[in-house]
GUVEXTI-147341 format. One record per residue (C-alpha): residue number from 0; residue in three letters; x, y, z. Coordinates in steps of 0.2 Angstrom, whole numbers, plus 5000, padded with zeros to 4 digits. Example, Ala and Ser with C-alpha at 12.3 -4.5 7.8 and 13.67 -1.06 7.14 Angstrom:
2
<node n="0" res="ALA" px="5062" py="4978" pz="5039"/>
<node n="1" res="SER" px="5068" py="4995" pz="5036"/>
***
This chain:
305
<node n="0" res="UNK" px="5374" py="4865" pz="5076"/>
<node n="1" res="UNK" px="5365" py="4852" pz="5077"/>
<node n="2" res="UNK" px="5346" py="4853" pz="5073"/>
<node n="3" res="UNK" px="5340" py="4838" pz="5087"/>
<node n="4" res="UNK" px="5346" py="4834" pz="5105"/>
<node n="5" res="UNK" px="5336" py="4818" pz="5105"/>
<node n="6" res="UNK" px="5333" py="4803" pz="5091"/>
<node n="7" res="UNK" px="5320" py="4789" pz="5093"/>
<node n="8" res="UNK" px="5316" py="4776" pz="5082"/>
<node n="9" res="UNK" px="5303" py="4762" pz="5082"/>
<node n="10" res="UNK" px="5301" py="4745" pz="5073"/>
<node n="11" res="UNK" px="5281" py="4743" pz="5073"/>
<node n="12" res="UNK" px="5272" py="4727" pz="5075"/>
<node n="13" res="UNK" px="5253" py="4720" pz="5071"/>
<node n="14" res="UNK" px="5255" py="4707" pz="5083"/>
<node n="15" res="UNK" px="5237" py="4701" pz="5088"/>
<node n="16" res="UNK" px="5245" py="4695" pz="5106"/>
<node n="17" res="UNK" px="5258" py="4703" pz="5117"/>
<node n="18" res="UNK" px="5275" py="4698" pz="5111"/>
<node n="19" res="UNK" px="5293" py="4701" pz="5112"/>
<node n="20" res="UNK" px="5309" py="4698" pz="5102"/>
<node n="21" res="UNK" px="5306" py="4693" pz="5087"/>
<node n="22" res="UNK" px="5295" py="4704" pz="5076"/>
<node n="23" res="UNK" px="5288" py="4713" pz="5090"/>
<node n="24" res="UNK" px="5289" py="4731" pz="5094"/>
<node n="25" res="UNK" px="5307" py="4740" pz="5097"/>
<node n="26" res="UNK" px="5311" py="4756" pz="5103"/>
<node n="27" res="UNK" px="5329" py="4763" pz="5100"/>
<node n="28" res="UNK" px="5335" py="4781" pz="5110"/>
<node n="29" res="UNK" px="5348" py="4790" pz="5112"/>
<node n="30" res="UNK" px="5351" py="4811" pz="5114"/>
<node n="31" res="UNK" px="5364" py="4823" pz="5114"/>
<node n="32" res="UNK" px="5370" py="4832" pz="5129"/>
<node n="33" res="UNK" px="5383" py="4843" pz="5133"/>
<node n="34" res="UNK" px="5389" py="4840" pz="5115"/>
<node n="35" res="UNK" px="5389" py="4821" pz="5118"/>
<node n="36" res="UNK" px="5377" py="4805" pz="5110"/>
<node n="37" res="UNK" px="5374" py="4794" pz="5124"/>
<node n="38" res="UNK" px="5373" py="4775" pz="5122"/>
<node n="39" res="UNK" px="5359" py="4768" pz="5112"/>
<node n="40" res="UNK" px="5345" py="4763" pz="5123"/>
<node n="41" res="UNK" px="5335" py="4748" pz="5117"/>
<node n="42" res="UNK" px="5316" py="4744" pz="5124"/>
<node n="43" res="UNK" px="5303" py="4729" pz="5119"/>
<node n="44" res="UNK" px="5287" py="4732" pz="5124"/>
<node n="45" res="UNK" px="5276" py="4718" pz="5124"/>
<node n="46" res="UNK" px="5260" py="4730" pz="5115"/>
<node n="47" res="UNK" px="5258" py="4743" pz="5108"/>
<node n="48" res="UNK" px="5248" py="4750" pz="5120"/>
<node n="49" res="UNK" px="5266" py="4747" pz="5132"/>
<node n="50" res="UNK" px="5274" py="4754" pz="5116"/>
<node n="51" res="UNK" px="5263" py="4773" pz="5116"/>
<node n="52" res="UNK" px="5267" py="4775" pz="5135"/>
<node n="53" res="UNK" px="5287" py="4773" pz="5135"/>
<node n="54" res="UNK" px="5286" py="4783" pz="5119"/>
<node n="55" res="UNK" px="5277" py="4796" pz="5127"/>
<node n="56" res="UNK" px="5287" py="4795" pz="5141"/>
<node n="57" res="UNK" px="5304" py="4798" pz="5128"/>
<node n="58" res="UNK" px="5294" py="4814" pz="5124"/>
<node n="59" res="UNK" px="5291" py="4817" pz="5140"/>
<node n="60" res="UNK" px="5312" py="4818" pz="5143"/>
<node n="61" res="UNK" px="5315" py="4828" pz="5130"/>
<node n="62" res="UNK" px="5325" py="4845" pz="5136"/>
<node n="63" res="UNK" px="5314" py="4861" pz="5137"/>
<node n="64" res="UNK" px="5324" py="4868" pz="5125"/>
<node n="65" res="UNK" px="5328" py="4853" pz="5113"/>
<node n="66" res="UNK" px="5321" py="4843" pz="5100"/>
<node n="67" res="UNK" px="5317" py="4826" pz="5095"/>
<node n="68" res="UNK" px="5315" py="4817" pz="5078"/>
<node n="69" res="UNK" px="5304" py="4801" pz="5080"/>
<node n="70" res="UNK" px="5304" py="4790" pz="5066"/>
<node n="71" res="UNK" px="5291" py="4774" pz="5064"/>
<node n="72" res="UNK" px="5294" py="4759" pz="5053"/>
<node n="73" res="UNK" px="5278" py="4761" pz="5043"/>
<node n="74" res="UNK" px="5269" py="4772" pz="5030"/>
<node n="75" res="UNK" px="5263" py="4787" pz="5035"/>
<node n="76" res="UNK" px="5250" py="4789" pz="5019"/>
<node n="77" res="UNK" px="5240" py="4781" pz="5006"/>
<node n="78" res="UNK" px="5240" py="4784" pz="4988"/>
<node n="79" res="UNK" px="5233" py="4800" pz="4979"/>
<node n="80" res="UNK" px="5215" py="4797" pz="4976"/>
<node n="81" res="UNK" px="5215" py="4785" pz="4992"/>
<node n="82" res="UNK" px="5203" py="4798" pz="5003"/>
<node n="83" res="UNK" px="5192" py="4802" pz="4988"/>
<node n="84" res="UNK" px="5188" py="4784" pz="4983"/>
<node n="85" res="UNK" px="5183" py="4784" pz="5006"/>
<node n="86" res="UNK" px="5173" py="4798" pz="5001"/>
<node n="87" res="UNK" px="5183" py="4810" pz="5012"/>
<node n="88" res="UNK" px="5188" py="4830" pz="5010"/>
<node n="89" res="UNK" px="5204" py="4838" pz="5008"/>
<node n="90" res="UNK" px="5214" py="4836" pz="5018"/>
<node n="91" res="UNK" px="5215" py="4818" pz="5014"/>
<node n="92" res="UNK" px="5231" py="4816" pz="5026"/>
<node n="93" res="UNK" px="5221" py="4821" pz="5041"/>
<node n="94" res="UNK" px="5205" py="4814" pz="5037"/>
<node n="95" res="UNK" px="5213" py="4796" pz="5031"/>
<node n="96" res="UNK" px="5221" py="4799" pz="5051"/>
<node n="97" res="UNK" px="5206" py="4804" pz="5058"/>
<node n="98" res="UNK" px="5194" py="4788" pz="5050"/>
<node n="99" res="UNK" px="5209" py="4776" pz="5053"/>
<node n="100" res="UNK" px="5209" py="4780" pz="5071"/>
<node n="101" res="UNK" px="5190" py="4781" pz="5072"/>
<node n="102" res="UNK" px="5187" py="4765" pz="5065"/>
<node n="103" res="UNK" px="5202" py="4753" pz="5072"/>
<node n="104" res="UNK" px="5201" py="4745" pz="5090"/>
<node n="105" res="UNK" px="5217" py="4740" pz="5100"/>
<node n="106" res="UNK" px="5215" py="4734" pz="5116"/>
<node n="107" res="UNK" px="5231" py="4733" pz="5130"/>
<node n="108" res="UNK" px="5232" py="4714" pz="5124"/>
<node n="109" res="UNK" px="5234" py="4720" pz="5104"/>
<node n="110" res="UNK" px="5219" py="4712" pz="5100"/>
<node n="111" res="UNK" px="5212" py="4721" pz="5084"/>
<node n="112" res="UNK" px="5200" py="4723" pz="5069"/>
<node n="113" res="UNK" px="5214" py="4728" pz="5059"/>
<node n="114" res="UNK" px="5204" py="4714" pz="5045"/>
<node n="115" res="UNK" px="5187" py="4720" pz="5046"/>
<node n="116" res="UNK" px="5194" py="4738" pz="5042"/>
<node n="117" res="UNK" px="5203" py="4734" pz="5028"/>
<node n="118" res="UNK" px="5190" py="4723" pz="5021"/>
<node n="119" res="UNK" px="5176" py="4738" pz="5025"/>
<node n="120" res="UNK" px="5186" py="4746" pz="5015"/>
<node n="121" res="UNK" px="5188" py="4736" pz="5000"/>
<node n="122" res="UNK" px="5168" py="4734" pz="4998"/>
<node n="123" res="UNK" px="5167" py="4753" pz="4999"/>
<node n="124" res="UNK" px="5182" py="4757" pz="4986"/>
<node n="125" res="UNK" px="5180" py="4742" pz="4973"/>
<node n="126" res="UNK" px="5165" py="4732" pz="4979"/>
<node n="127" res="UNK" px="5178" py="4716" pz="4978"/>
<node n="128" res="UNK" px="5193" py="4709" pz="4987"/>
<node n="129" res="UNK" px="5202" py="4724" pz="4981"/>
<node n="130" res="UNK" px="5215" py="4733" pz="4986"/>
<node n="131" res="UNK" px="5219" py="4725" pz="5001"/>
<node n="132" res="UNK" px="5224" py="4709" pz="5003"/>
<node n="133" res="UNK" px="5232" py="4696" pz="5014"/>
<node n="134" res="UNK" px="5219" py="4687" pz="5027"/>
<node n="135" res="UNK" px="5228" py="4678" pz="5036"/>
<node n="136" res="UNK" px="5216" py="4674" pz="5048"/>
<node n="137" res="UNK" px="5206" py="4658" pz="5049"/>
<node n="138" res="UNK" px="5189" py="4664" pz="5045"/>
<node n="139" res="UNK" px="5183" py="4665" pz="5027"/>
<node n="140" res="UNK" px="5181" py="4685" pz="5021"/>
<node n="141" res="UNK" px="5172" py="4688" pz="5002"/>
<node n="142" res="UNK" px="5181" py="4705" pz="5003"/>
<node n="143" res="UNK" px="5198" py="4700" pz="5008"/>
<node n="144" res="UNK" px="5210" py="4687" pz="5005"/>
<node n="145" res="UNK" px="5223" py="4678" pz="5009"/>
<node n="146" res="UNK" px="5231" py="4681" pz="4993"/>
<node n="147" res="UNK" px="5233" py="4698" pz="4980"/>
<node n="148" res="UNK" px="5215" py="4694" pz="4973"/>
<node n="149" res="UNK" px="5220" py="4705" pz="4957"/>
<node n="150" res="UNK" px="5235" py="4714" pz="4950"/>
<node n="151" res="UNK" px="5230" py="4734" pz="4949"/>
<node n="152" res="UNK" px="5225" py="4741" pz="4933"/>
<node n="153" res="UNK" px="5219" py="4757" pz="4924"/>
<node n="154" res="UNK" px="5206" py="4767" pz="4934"/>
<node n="155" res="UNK" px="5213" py="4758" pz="4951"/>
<node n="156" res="UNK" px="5222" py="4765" pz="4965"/>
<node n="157" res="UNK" px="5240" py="4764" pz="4960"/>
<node n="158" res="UNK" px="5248" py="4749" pz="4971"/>
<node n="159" res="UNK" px="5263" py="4758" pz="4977"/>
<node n="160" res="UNK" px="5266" py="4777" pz="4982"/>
<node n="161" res="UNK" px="5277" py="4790" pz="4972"/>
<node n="162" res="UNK" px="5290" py="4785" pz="4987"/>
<node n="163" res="UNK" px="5289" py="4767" pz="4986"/>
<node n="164" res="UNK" px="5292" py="4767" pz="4968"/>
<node n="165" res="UNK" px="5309" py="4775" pz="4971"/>
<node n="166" res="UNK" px="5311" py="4762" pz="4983"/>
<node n="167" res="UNK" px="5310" py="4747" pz="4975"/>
<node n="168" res="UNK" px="5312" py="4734" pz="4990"/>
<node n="169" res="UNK" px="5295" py="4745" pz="4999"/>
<node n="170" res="UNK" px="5281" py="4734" pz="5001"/>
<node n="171" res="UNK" px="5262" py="4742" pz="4997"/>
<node n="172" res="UNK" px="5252" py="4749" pz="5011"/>
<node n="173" res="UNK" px="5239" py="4737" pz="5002"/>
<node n="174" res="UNK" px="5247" py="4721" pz="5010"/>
<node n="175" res="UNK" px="5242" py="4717" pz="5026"/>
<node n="176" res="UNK" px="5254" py="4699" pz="5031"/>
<node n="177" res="UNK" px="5265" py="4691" pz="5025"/>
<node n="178" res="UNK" px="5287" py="4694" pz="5022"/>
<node n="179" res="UNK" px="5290" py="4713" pz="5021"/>
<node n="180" res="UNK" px="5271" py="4717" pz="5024"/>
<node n="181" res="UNK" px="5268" py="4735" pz="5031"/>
<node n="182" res="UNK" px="5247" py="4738" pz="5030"/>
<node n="183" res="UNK" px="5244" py="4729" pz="5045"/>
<node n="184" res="UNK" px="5257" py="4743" pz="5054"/>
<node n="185" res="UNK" px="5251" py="4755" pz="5045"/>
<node n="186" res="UNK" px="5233" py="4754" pz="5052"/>
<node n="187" res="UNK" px="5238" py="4750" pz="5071"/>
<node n="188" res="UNK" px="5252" py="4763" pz="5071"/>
<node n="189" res="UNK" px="5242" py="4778" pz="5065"/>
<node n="190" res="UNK" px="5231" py="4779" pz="5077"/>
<node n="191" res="UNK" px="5244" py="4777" pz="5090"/>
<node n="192" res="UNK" px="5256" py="4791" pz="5081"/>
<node n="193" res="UNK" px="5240" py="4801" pz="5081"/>
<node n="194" res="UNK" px="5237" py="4800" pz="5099"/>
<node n="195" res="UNK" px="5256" py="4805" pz="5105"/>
<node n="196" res="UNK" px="5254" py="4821" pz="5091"/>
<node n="197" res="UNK" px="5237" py="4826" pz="5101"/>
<node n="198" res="UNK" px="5244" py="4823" pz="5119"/>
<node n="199" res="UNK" px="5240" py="4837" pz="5128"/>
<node n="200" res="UNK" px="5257" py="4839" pz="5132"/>
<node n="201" res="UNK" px="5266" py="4839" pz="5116"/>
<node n="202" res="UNK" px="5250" py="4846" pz="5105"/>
<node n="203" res="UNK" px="5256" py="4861" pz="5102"/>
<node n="204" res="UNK" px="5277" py="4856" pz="5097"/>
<node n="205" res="UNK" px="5270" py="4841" pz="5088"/>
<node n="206" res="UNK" px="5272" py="4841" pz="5069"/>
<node n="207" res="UNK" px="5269" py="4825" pz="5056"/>
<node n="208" res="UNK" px="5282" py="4826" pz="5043"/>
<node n="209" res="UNK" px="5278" py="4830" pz="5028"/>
<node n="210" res="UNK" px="5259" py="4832" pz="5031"/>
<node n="211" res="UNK" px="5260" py="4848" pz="5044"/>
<node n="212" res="UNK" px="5278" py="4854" pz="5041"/>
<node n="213" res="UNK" px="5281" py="4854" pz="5021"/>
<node n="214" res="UNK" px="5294" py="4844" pz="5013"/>
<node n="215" res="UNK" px="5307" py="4852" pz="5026"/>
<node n="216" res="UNK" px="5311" py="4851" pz="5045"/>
<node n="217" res="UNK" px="5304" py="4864" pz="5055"/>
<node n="218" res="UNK" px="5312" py="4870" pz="5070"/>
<node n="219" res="UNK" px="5295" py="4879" pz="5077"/>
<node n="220" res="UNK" px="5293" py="4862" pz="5082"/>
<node n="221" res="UNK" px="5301" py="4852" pz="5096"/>
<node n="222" res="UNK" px="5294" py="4837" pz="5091"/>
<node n="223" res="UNK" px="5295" py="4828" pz="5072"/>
<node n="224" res="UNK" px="5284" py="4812" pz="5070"/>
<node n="225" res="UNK" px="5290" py="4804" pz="5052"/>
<node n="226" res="UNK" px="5289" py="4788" pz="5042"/>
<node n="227" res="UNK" px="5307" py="4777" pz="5041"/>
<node n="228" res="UNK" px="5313" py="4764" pz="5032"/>
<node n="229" res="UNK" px="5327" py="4754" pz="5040"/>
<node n="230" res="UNK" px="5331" py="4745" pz="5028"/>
<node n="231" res="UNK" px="5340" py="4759" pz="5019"/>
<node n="232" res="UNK" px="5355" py="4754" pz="5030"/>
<node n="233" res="UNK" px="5365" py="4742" pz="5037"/>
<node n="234" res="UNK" px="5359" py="4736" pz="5054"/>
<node n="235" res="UNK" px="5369" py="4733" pz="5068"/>
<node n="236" res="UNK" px="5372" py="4715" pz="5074"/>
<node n="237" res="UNK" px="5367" py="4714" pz="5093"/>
<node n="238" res="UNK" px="5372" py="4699" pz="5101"/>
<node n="239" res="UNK" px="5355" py="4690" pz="5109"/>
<node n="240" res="UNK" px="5343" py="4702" pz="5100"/>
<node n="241" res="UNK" px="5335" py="4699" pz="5081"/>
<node n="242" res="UNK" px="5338" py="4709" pz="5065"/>
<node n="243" res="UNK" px="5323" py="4721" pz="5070"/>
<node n="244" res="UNK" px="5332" py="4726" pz="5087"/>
<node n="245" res="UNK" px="5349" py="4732" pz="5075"/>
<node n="246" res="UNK" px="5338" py="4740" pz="5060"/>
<node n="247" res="UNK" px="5332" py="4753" pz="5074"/>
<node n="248" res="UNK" px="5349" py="4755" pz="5083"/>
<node n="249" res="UNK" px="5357" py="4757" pz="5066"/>
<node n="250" res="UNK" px="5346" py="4771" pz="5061"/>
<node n="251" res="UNK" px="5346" py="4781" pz="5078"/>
<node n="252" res="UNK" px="5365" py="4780" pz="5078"/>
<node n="253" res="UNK" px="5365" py="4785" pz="5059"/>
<node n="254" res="UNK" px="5351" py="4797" pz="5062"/>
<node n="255" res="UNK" px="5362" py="4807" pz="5076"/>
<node n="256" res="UNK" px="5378" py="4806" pz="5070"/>
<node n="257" res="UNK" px="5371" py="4814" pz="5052"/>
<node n="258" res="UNK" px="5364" py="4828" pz="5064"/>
<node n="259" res="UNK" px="5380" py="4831" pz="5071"/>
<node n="260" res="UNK" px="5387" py="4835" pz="5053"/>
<node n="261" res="UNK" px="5373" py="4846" pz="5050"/>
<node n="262" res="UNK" px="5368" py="4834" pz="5037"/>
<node n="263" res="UNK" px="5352" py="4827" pz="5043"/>
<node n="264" res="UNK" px="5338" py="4840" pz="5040"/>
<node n="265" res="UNK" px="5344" py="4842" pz="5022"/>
<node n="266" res="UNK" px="5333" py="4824" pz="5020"/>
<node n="267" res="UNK" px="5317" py="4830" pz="5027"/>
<node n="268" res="UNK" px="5319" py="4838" pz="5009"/>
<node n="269" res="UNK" px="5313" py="4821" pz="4999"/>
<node n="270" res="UNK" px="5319" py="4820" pz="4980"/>
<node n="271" res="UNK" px="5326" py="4834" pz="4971"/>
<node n="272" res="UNK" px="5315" py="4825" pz="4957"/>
<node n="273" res="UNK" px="5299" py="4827" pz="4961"/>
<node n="274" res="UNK" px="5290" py="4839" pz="4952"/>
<node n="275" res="UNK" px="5280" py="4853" pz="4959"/>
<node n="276" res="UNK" px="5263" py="4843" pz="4958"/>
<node n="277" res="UNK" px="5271" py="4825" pz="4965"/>
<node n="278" res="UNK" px="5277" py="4837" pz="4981"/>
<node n="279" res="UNK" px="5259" py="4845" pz="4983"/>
<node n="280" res="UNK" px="5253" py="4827" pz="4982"/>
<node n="281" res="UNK" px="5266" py="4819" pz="4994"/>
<node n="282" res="UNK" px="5261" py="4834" pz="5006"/>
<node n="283" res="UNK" px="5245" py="4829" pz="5006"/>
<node n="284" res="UNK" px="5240" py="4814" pz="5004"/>
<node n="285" res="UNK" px="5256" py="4800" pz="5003"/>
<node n="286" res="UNK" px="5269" py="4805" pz="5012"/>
<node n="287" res="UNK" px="5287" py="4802" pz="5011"/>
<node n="288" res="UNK" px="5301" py="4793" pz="5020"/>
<node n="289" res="UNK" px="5315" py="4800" pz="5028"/>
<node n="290" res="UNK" px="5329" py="4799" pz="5019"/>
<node n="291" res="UNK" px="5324" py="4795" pz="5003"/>
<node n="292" res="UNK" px="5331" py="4805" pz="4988"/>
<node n="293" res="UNK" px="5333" py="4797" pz="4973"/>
<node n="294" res="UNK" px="5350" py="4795" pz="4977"/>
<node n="295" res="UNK" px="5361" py="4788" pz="4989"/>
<node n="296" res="UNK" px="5370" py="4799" pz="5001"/>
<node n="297" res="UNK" px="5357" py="4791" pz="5016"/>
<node n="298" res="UNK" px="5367" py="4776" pz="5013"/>
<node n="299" res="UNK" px="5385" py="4784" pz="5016"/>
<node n="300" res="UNK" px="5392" py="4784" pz="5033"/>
<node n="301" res="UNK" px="5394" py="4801" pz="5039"/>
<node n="302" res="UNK" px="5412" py="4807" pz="5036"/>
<node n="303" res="UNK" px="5413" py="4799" pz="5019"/>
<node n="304" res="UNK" px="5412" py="4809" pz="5003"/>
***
């Protein structure tokens, strides 16, 4: 039996302006009823404030009795040691959450500080233009630059998660702009994924994967909030609309059609490699992306052996 009726996934954006198309926000859905996947439906919110409210709204939809698995297009977590070197607590996943959502600003237009964050950031961590990287704004910052100010060495931050190495086309959370960048996302999505697992109405059947359910899916939970990466597939070519529009179709479809084989929650898993310790460290700190294994049954279409 399947373990979800509904599958949503979202392509983020850091767009500074409302925008659509092109490397903007979009919003693939579909559900299971009566034994049947309905048609992909495709949305493109001009903000992400528009983005929130229609994903809420999917939430909203879901059956009384069934479940949805939402995936987003951006990392969920930081590398270990990140929330120390911030001078936070355990747990670092939920402080991280908590201080990026405190200290970003998002209006309804997507105008945002997503800069002066990062470079706060930098001076508290390193006291130089490090870890973060990519200013693409026109104002001069000492503390962030347009360009990688150093490569990381011994003592640093690692630049890329346990995840990312095993994905080797996965940009670092430290980039903020520029081709395959996901830092900018990651600071203006957290906040926003944060607020749809604290809705009062979905509070309590709300679960961030891994952080709150283990490497595992679990069905106490109606709702499952995890990191994707759509690249791992093939997307879909929609006539009129960009590649970011099929990457999100492609892995809704994929996503529900591995659920019918009762194949999907195996991934919730992670890597049959990581040791004991990189699990505990993944579980609390730098999270993981569905469907990543170390292998490459994610990539096969369902039916294949």
């Amino acid at each position: 039996m399947p373990a979800f009726t509904n599958y949503i996934m979202v392509d983020w954006s850091a767009a500074s302006l409302p925008k659509t198309g092109a490397d903007s926000i979009w919003i693939a859905s579909t559900r299971r009823r009566q034994g049947k996947v309905s048609r992909t439906r495709l949305q493109n919110p001009t903000t992400r404030h528009e983005a929130t409210e229609i994903l809420a709204n999917l939430m909203d939809a879901v059956p009384k009795r069934g479940r949805a698995v939402i995936g987003f297009d951006f990392p969920f977590g930081y590398v270990q040691g990140t929330a120390a070197a911030l001078g936070m607590d355990p747990p670092a996943w939920r402080h991280m959450w908590r201080r990026i959502s405190a200290d970003i600003r998002d209006d309804g237009e997507n105008r945002n500080n997503r800069f002066d964050v990062a470079e706060a950031w930098n001076r508290y961590i390193s006291g130089e233009a490090f870890p973060f990287w990519g200013n693409v704004r026109e104002e001069d910052r000492s503390h962030l630059l347009r360009k990688r100010f150093r490569d990381h060495g011994e003592g640093d931050l690692p630049e890329k998660r346990l995840v990312e190495a095993m994905t080797p086309t996965a940009q670092p959370v430290w980039k903020l702009a520029y081709a395959g960048s996901v830092g900018s996302q990651t600071l203006l999505g957290i906040p926003r994924v944060w607020t749809l697992r604290n809705d009062p109405r979905f509070a309590k059947e709300a679960a961030i994967w891994p952080f709150e359910t283990g490497l595992a899916d679990d069905p106490a939970y109606r709702f499952i909030l995890a990191e994707i990466y759509p690249s791992l597939i093939e997307p879909k070519k929609l006539r009129g609309k960009p590649k970011d529009a099929g990457q999100v179709a492609a892995m809704v479809e994929h996503m529900s059609a591995l659920d019918e084989e009762e194949q999907l929650t195996r991934y919730f898993a992670g890597s049959p490699s990581l040791s004991a310790e990189q699990a505990e460290n993944v579980v609390e700190e730098e999270g993981w992306i569905l469907g990543v294994t170390g292998e490459r049954q994610f990539w096969t279409p369902p039916g294949e052996k």
